[in-house]
C-alpha positions as CSV (number, residue, x, y, z in Angstrom):
1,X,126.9,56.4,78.8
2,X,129.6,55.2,81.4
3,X,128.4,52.8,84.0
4,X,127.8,54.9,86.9
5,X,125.4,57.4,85.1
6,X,123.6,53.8,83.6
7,X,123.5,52.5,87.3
8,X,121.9,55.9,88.1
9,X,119.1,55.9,85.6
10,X,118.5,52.8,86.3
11,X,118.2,53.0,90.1
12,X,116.1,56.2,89.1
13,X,113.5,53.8,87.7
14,X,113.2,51.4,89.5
15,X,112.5,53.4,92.7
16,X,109.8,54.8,90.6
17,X,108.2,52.1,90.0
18,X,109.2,50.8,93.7
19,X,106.8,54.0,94.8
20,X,104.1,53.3,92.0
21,X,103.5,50.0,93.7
22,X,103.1,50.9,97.1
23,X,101.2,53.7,96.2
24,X,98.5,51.1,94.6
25,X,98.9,48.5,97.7
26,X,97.5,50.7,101.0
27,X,98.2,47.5,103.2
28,X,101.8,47.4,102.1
29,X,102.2,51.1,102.2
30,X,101.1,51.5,105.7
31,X,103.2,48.3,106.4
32,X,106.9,49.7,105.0
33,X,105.9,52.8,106.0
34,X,105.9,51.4,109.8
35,X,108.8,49.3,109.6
36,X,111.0,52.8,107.8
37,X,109.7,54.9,111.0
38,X,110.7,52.3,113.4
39,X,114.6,52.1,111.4
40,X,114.6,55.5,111.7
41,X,114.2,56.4,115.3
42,X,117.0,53.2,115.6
43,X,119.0,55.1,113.2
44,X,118.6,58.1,115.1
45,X,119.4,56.6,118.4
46,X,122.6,54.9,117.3
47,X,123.6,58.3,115.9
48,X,123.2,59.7,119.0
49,X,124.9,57.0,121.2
50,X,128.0,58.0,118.2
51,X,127.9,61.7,119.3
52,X,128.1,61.0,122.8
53,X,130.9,58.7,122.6
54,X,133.5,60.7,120.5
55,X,132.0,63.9,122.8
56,X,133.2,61.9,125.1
57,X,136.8,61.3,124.4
C-alpha cells in the first residue's frame, strides 16, 4: 500500500477507537461534545462574516 491509503487506514482507526472511548467516558463525552458545539457555531459565524465580506466587494 502507498502512503496516503496507509495514512487513511490508519486515521480510520484511530478515530474509532477515539469514539470507543468517549462513548465509555459520559463525563468526557458530554465535555467534547460541548466544546465541538461551541467551535461550531464560531465556525459558522466566521463563515458568515466571509460571505458578507466578498458579497460585499
Amino acid at each position: 500500500m502507498n502512503r496516503f491509503t496507509t495514512g487513511i487506514v490508519l486515521g480510520g482507526v484511530a478515530t474509532v477507537a477515539g469514539i470507543a472511548y468517549l462513548m465509555q467516558d459520559q463525563r468526557t463525552y458530554h465535555k467534547v461534545m460541548k466544546k465541538g458545539k461551541k467551535m461550531a457555531v464560531k465556525a459558522e459565524e466566521v463563515i458568515d462574516d466571509m460571505m458578507d465580506d466578498l458579497i460585499e466587494r
